[in-house]
C-alpha positions as CSV (number, residue, x, y, z in Angstrom):
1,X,-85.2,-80.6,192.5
2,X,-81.8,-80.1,194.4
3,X,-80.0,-83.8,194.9
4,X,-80.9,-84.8,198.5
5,X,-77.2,-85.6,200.2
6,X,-77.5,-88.4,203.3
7,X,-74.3,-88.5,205.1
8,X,-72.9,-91.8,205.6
9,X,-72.0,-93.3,208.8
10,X,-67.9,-94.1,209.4
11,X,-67.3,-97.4,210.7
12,X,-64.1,-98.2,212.5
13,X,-63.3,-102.0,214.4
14,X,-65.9,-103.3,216.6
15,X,-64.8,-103.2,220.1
16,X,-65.9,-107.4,221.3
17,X,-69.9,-107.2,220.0
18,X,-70.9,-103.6,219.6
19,X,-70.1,-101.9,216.6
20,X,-68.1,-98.5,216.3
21,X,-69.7,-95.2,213.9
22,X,-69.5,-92.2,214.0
23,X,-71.9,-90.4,212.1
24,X,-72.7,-86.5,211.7
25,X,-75.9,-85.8,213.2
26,X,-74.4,-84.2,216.9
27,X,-76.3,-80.7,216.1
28,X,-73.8,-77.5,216.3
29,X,-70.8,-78.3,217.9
30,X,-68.1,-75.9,219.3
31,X,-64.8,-76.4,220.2
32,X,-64.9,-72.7,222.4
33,X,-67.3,-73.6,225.1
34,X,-65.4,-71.3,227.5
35,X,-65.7,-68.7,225.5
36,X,-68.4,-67.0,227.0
37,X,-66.0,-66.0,229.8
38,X,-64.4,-63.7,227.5
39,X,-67.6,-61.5,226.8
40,X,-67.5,-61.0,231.0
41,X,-64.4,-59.8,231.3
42,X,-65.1,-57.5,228.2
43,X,-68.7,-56.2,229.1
44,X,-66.9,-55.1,232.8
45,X,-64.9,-52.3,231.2
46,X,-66.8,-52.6,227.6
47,X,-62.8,-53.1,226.0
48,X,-63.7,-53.5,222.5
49,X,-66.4,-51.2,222.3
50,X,-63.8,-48.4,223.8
51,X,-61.4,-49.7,221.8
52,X,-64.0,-48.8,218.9
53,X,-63.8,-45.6,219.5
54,X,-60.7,-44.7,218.1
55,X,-61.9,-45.9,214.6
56,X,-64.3,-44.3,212.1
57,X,-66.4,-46.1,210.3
58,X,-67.4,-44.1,207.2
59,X,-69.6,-46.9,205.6
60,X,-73.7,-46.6,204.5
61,X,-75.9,-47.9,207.2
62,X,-78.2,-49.7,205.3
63,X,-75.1,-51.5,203.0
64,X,-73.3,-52.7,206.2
65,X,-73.7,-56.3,207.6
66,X,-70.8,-56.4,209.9
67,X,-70.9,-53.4,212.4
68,X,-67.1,-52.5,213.4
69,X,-67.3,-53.5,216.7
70,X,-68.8,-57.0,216.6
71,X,-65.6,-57.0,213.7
72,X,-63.6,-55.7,216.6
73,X,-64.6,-58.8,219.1
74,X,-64.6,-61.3,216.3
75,X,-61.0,-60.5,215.3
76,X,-59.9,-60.3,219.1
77,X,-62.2,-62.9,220.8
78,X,-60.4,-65.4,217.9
79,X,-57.0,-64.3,219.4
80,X,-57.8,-65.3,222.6
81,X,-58.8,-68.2,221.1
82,X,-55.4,-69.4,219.0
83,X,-57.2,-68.5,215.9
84,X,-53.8,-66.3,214.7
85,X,-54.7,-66.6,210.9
86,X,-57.5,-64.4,209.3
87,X,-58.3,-67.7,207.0
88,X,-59.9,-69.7,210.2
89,X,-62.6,-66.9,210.1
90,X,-64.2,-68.6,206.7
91,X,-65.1,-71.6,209.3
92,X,-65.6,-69.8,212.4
93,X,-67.8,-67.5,211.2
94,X,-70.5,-70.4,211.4
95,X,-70.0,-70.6,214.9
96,X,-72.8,-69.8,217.0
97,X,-71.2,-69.4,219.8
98,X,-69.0,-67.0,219.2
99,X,-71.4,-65.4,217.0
100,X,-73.2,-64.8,220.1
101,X,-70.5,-63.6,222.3
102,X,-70.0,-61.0,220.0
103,X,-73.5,-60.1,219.6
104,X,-74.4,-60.8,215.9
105,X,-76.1,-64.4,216.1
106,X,-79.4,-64.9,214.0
107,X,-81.0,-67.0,216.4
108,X,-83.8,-67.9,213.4
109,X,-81.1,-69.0,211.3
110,X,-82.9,-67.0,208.5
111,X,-81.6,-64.5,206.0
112,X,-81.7,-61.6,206.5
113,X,-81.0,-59.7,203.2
114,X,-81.1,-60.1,200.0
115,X,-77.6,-59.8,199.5
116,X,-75.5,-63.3,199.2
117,X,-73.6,-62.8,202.1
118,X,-76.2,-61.9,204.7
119,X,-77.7,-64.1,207.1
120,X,-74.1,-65.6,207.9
121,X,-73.6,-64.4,211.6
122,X,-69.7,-63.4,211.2
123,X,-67.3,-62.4,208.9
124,X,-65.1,-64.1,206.3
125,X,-61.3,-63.6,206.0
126,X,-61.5,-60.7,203.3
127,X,-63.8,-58.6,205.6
128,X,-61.5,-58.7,208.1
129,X,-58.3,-58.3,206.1
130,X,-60.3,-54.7,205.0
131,X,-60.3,-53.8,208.6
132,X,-56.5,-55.0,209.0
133,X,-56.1,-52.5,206.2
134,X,-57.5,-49.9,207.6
135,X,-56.0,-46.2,206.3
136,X,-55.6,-42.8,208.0
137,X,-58.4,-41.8,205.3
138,X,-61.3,-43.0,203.9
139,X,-60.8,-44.8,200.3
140,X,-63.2,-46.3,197.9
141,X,-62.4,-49.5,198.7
142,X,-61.5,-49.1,202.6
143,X,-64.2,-46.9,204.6
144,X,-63.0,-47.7,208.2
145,X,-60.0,-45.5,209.4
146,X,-58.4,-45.3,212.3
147,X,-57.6,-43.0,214.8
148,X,-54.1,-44.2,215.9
149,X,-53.3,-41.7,218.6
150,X,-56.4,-42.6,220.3
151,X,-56.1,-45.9,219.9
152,X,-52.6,-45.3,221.7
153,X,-54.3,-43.6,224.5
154,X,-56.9,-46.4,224.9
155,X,-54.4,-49.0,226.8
156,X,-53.4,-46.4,229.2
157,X,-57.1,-45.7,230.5
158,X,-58.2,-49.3,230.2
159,X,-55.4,-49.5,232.8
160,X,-56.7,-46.8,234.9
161,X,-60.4,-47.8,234.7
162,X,-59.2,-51.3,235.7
163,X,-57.6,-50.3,239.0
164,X,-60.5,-47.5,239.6
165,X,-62.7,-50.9,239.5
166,X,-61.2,-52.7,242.3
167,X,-59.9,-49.9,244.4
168,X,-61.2,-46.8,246.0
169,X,-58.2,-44.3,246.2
170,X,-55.0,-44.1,243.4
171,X,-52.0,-45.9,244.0
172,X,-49.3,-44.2,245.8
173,X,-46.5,-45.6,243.4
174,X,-46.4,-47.2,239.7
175,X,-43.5,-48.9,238.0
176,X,-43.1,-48.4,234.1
177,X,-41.3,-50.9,232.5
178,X,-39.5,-50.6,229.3
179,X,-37.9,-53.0,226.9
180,X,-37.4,-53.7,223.0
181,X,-37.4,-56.9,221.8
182,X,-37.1,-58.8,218.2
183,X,-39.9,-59.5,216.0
184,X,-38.4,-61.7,213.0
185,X,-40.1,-60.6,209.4
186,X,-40.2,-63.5,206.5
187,X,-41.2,-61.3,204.0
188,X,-41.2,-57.8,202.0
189,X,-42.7,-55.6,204.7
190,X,-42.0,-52.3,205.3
191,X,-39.6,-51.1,207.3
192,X,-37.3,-54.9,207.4
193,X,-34.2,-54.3,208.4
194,X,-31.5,-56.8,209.1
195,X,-30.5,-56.5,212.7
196,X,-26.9,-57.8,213.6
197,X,-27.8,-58.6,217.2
198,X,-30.9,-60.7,216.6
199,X,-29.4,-62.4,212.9
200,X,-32.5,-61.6,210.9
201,X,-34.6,-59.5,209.3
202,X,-37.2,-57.8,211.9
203,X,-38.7,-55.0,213.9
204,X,-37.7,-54.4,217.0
205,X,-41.0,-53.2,218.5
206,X,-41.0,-50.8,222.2
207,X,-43.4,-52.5,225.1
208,X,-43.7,-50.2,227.9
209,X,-45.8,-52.3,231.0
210,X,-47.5,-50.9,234.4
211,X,-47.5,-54.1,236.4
212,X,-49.1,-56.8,233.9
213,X,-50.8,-54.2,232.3
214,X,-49.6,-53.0,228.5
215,X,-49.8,-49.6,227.9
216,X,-47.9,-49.8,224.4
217,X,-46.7,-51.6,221.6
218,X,-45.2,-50.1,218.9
219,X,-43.3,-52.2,216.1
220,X,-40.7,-50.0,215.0
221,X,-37.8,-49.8,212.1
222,X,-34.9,-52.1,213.0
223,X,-31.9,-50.2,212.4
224,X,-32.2,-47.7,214.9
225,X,-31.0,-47.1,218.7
226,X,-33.6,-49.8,220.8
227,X,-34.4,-46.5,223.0
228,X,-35.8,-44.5,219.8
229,X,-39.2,-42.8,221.1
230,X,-39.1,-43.9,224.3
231,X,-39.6,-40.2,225.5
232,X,-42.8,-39.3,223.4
233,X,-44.3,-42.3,224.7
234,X,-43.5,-41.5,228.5
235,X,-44.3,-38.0,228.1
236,X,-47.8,-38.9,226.6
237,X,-48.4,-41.9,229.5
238,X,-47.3,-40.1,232.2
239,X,-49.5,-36.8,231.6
240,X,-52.8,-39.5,231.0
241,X,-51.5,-41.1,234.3
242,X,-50.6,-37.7,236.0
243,X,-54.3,-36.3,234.8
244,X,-56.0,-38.9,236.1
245,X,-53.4,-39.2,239.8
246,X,-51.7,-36.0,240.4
247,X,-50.1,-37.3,243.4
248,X,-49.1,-40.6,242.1
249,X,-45.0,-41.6,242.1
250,X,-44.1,-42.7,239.0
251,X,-40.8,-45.0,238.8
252,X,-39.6,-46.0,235.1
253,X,-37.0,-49.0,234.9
254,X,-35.6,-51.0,231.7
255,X,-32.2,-53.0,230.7
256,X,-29.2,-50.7,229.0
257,X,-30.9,-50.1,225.8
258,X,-32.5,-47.0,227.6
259,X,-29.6,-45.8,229.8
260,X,-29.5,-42.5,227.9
261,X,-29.3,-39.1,228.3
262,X,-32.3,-37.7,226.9
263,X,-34.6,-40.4,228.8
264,X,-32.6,-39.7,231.8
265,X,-32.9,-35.9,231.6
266,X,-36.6,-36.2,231.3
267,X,-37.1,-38.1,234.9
268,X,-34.9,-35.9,236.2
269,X,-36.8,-32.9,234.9
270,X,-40.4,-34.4,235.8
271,X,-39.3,-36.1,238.9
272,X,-39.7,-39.3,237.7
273,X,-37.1,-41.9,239.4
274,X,-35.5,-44.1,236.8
275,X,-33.3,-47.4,237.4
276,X,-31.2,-48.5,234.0
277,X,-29.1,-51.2,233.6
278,X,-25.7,-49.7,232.7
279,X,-23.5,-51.6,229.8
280,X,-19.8,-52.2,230.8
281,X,-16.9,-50.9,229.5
282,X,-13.5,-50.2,230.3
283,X,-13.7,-47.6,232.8
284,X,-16.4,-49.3,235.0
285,X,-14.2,-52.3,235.2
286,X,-11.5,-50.8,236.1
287,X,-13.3,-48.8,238.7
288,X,-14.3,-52.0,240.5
289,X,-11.3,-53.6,239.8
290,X,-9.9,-53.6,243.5
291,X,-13.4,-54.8,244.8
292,X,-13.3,-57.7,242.4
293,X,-9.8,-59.2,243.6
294,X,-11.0,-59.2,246.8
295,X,-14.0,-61.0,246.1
296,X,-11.6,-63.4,244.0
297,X,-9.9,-64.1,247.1
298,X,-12.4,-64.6,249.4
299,X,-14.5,-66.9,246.9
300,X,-11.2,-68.7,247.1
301,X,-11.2,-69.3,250.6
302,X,-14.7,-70.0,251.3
303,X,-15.2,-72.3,248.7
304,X,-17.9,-70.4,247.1
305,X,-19.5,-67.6,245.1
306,X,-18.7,-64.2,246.9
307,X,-20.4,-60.7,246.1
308,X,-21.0,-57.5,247.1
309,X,-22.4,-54.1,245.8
310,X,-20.8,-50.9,245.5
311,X,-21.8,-47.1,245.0
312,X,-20.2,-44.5,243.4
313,X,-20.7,-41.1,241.0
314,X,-20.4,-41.7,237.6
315,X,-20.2,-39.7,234.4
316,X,-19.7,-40.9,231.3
317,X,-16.8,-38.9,229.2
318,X,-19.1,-36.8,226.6
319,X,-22.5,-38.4,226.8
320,X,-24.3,-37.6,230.1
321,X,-24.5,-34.2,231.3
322,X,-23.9,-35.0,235.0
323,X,-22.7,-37.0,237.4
324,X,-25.2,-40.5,238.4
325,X,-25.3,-42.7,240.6
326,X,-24.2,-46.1,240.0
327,X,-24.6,-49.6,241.9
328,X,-22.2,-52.3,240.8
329,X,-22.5,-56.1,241.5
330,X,-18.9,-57.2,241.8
331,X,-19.3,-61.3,242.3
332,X,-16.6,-63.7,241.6
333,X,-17.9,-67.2,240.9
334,X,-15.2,-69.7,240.9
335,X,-12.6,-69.0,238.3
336,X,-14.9,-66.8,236.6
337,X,-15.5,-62.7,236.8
338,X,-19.2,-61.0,236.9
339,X,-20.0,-57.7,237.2
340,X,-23.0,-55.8,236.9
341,X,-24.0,-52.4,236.9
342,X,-27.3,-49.5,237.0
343,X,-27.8,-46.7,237.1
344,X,-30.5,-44.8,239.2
345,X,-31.8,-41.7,240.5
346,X,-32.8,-42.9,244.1
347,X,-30.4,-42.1,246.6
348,X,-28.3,-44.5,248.8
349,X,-30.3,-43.4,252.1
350,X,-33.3,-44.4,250.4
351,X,-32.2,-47.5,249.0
352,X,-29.2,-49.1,249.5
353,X,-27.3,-51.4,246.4
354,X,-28.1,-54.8,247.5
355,X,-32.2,-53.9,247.8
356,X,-31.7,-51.7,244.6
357,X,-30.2,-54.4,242.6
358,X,-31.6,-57.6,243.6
359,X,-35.7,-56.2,245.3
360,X,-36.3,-53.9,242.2
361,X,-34.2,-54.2,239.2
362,X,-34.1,-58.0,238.9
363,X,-37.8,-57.7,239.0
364,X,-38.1,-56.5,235.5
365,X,-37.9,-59.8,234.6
366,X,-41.9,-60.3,234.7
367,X,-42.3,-57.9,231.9
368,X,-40.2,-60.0,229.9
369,X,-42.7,-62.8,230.6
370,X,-45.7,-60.8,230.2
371,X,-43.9,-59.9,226.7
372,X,-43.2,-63.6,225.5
373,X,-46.8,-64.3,226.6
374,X,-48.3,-61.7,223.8
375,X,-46.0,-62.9,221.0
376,X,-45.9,-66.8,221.7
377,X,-49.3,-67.0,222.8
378,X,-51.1,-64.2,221.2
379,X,-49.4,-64.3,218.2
380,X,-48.2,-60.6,218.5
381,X,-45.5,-61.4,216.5
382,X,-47.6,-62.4,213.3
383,X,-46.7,-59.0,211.4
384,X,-47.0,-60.0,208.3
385,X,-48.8,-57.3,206.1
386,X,-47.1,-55.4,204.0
387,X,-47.5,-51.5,205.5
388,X,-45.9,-50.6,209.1
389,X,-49.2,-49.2,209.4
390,X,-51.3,-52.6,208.9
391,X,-48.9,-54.5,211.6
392,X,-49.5,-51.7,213.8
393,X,-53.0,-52.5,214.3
394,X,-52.5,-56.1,214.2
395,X,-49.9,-55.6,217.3
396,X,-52.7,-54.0,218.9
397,X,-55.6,-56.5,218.5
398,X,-52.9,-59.3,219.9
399,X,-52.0,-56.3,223.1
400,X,-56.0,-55.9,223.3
401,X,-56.5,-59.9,223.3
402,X,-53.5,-60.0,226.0
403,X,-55.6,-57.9,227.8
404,X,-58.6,-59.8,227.9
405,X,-56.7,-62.8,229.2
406,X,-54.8,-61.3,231.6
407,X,-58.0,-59.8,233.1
408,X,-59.8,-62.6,233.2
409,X,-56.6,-64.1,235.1
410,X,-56.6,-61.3,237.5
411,X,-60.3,-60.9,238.3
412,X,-61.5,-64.4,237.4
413,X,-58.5,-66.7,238.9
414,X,-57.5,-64.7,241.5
415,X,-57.0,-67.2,244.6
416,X,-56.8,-70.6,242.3
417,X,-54.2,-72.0,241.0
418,X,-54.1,-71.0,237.5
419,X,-54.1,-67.0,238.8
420,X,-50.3,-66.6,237.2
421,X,-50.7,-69.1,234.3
422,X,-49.9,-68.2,230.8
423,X,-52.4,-67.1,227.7
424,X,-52.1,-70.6,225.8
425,X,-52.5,-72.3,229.6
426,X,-55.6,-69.9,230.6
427,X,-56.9,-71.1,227.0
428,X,-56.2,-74.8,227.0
429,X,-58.1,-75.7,230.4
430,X,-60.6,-72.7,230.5
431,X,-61.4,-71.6,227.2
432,X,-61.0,-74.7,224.4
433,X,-63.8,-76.9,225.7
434,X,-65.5,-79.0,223.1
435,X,-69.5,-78.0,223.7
436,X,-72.7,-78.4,222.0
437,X,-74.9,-75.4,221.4
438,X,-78.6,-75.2,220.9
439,X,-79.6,-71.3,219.9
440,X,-83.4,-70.3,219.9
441,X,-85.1,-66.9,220.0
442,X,-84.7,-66.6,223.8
443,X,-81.6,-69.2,224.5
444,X,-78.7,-70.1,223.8
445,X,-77.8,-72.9,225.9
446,X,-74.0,-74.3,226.0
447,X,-73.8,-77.8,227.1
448,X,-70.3,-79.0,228.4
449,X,-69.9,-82.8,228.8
450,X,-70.4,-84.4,232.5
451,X,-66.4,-85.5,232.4
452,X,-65.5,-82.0,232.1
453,X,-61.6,-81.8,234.4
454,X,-62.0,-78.4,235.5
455,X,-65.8,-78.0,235.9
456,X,-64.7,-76.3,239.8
457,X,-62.5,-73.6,238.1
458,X,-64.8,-72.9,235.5
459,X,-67.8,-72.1,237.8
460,X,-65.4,-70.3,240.2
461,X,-64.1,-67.7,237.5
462,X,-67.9,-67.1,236.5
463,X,-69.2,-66.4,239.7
464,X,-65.8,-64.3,240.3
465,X,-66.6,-62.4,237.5
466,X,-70.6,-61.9,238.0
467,X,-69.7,-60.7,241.6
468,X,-67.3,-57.8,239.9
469,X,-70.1,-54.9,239.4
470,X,-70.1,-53.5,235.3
471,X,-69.7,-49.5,235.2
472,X,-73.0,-48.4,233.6
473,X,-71.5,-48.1,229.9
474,X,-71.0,-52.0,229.6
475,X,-72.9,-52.8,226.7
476,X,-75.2,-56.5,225.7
């Protein structure tokens, strides 16, 4: 017979006459008893299941244990989560909680196979690494593949279902925003490059943003231009957009890396209005030279910053192919020269510098939130398998898992105070709530404890959320 284990009881200092312990007998405990939240948000415009869609799962039937979406949510859902390494899934997957939320608990606890491995509700760390793995064709080893243009195509309807959701008619105007930023690499992965600007070895991955929606994140090579690809990835998310809203305006706005001719040239030739920051150089300062001693002087005499904004034409000496309009912020602070310049295709009489400078391009800055949020927070920056390919689809799970958050911030939080809080924020007072669960064949039952802080916001984003009607594909 098998040794019979009893687990002892810790003792710790008495506190005056009772005794302290601590023993192991509390039933299944969870430390994700908000997690159930996530499921809501998902099953309103069935996310991962969609997001399913652009794999193929090649593998027998009757030899699978893991279906490929319930792999899908278990890799994502742990995201959301702050589970960032695929080694915390050799614990989690005894979970029952999040087995349930992803829609493989065995509520009998019973096997269910004969196989070694069945009858655990999730997946371990090398089943998932497979699916991290995933080729463009099916191997002997690797029977998932992915689909990665319409993976790619995914975010941009998820963005378009979402708004169809909440609103009757298309909006009249969208902003696309653009921006490359570093992604440091601490190993042999394909594609490192050193990268002068940043001092490391990295990618230097293209985020393109609709609001706080992503609509995609591609880690790319770092020794080339930051604006590489930009225009197959607007040409592909403005026809989707234009498909779907044929009268929609579409504006497209991002720092200097993009101020180039061939992006330029394709707004101008879908009449798309852009807005660029434009780099300084010799010529431009000289230009605004006369503007800028007069602002010295008259910072000088009031005793404070001065500043203005000018228009002119502009045309670079062999690198645009016409003339652009150009709004420069000449500000003298002090004993200290700042300029500024875009570059825009919107006209004065529509928009004049100051509103053009200070109303819409400084406003950019929120995607560079929304961009720190996914790799601080969503560990979008943990790119760390060898093949481009492989970090490609891990990019994506953490943009899929930013997603899910920022959803549940919009249509969950909206009107409390935690509507504009970061990921790691959303997940420390909503979503990492130490719970017990008791599972049966017709329950399972979550029980948070009495002292719970933010019992009011909790019940507010789940009725928020059970208000917001599922479109009829939403899944269990």
């Amino acid at each position: 017979m098998p040794t019979q284990c009893t687990k002892k009881k810790l003792s710790f200092e008495p506190f005056s006459r009772r005794r302290l312990e601590v023993d192991f007998d509390g039933g299944q405990i969870t430390t994700d008893g908000g997690a159930p939240l996530l499921r809501e948000v998902d099953r309103r415009l069935d996310l991962t299941a969609r997001f399913a869609d652009g794999f193929v799962d090649h593998r027998d039937p009757d030899r699978t244990e893991h279906d490929l979406v319930h792999l899908l949510r278990q890799r994502v859902y742990g995201l959301v989560l702050g589970y960032e390494d695929l080694n915390d899934h050799d614990q989690l997957r005894s979970d029952q909680l999040l087995a349930a939320i992803v829609g493989k608990e065995d509520p009998t606890g019973q096997s269910r196979s004969r196989e070694e491995d069945r009858g655990r509700a999730l997946a371990g760390k090398s089943t998932l690494n497979r699916l991290e793995q995933t080729p463009s064709r099916p191997t002997r080893h690797k029977r998932i593949t992915a689909d990665f243009g319409q993976i790619e195509s995914f975010f941009v309807e998820t963005f378009l279902a979402a708004h169809d959701l909440e609103n009757e008619s298309p909006p009249e105007r969208i902003v696309l925003d653009l921006d490359a930023t570093d992604d440091p690499l601490h190993g042999g992965q394909e594609g490192r490059f050193f990268h002068g600007y940043y001092l490391c070895y990295c990618y230097l991955p293209l985020y393109v943003f609709c609001g706080d929606f992503c609509l995609a994140a591609t880690p790319r090579r770092s020794n080339i231009d930051a604006s590489k690809g930009t225009v197959e990835h607007l040409r592909r998310i403005v026809n989707q957009i234009q498909e779907r809203w044929p009268k929609v305006k579409i504006f497209v706005r991002g720092d200097s890396a993009f101020a180039r001719e061939k992006i330029m040239a394709f707004c101008e030739e879908n009449e798309i209005d852009y807005l660029f920051g434009l780099a300084k150089n010799e010529r431009l300062k000289r230009m605004v030279a006369p503007w800028m001693e007069e602002r010295r002087r008259k910072a000088l005499i009031r005793g404070r910053p001065a500043r203005r904004y000018k228009n002119f034409w502009y045309r670079t000496l062999d690198s645009w192919s016409t003339k652009r309009r150009v709004v420069a912020k000449v500000e003298h602070l002090g004993s200290k020269a700042n300029s500024r310049f875009v570059v825009s295709s919107i006209g004065r009489e529509d928009l004049g510098g100051w509103r053009l400078y200070e109303d819409l391009y400084c406003q950019r800055g929120k995607m560079e939130n929304r961009i720190k949020e996914q790799q601080l927070d969503l560990f979008a920056d943990r790119t760390s398998t060898g093949r481009m390919a492989s970090n490609q689809l891990r990019l994506w799970f953490s943009t899929l898992a930013y997603t899910l958050v920022m959803l549940l911030r919009q249509w969950g939080l909206d009107g409390t105070l935690q509507a504009r809080s970061y990921a790691g924020t959303t997940r420390e007072k909503l979503l990492k709530i130490g719970a017990r669960v008791k599972v049966s064949v017709r329950r399972v039952v979550v029980q948070l404890a009495e002292g719970f802080p933010f019992e009011g916001l909790l019940r507010e984003a789940n009725a928020n959320l059970m208000a917001l009607k599922a479109p009829a594909r939403a899944g269990p």
